[in-house]
N, C-alpha and C positions, 0 to 999 in steps of 0.2 A: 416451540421452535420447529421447525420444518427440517425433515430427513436431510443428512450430511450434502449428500448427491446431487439433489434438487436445489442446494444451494448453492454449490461448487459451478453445475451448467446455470444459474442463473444469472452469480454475480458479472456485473458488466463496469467499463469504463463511463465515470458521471461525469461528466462536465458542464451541467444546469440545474441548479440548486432553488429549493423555494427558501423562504426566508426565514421558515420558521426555527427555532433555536434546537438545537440537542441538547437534550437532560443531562445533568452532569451522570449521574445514576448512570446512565446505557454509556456515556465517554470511558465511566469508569470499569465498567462489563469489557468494553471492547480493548483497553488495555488492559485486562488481567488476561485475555484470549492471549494478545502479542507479549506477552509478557511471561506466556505460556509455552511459545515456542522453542523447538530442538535449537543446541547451539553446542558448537565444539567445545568438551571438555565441562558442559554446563558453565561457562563462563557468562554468559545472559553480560554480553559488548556493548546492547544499544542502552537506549535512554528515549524518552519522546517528550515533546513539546509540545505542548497545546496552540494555540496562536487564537487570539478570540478580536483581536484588536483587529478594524478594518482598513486602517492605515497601515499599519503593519505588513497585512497581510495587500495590501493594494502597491508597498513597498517590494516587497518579496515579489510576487510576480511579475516586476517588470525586470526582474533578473532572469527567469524564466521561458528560454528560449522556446519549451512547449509547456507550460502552467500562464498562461496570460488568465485563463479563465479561476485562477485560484483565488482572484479579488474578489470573485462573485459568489463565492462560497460563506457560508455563517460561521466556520470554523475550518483550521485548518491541524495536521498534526507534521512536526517535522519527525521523521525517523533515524536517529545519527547512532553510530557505532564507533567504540575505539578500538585502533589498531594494537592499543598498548594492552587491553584487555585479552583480544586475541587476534591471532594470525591469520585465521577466517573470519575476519569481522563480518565480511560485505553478503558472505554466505547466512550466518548467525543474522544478522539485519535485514536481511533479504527474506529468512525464514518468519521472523516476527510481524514485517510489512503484511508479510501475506496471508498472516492470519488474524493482524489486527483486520486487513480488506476484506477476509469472511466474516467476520464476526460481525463487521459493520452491514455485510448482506443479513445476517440473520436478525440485524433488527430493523430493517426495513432500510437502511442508510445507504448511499453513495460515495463512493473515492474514485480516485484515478492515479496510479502510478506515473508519476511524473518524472521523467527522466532527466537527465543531467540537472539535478537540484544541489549537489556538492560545491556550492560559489561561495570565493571567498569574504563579496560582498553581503550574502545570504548570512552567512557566518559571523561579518563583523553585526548585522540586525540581530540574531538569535544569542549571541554573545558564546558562542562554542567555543570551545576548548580548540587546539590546534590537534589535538590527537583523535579527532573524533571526525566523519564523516559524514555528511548527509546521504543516506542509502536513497531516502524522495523524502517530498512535502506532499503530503497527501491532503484531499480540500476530504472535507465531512459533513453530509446536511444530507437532507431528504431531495430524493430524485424532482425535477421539475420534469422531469421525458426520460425514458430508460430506451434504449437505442434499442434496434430490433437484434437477435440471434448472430453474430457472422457466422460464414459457411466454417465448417472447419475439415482437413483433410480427413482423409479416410483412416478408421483406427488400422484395417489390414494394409495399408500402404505405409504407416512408422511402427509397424511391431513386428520384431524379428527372432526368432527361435535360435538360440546359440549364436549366430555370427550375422554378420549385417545381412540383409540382403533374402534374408530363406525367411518367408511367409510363415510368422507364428498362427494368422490368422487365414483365412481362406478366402478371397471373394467369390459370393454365392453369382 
């Protein structure tokens, strides 16, 4: 596996998938990662979903006001949390999401954070509990195209020494 770092600035947003299938083996690697994550109180709120079914998952996406592209994926995983577990669920779920999405970097795989995936209609498909939320439906498969680098701001422009504003960093 390739240094922490390398894989942190590599992973990117997938949204085109080849066809080919993921092992359950690496499915099951990359939720022991998310399964692995900090959570308040060690409560471990979420739960995940596999989704393999292309009806399904061709159903679920047209709920998906930005996942249209999650029918085209080989698998998908839904990531939900309950509130009744804990009071920081979405944080707790939010932690797991994101290291189930490293993990799937570190074996060569694609995701994408899919935003407003908590639908009721999503819900009555996956058959969820009413106390649990969908954090995302993340698609999972091998990249067909891995998008280039975006720019990102300057570290000495968001880091600040004791109070907002004073330069932890210096520009040269």
């Amino acid at each position: 596996m390739e240094d922490c770092l390398n894989v942190l600035l590599k992973r990117r947003s997938i949204r085109s998938f080849k066809e080919d299938p993921v092992p359950d083996e690496i499915i099951h690697k990359i939720l022991r990662a998310a399964q692995y994550a900090p959570s308040s109180w060690n409560r471990q709120p979420w739960k995940f979903i596999i989704i393999k079914d292309k009806q399904k998952l061709k159903k679920i996406s047209s709920f998906l006001p930005y996942g249209k592209f999650l029918s085209n994926a080989p698998l998908a995983i839904a990531i939900i949390s309950s509130e009744k577990e804990s009071d920081l669920w979405l944080i707790d779920g939010s932690a797991a999401t994101e290291n189930l999405m490293l993990a799937a970097e570190c074996y060569g795989l694609g995701t994408c954070w899919i935003a407003e995936s908590d639908n009721n209609e999503i819900k009555k498909i996956l058959e969820i509990p009413e106390e649990y939320h969908i954090i995302t439906i993340t698609p999972l498969g091998y990249p067909a195209s891995k998008p280039r680098i975006p720019e990102r701001k300057n570290i000495e422009d968001i880091t600040f020494s004791e109070k907002f504003g004073l330069k932890y960093f210096k520009n040269d």
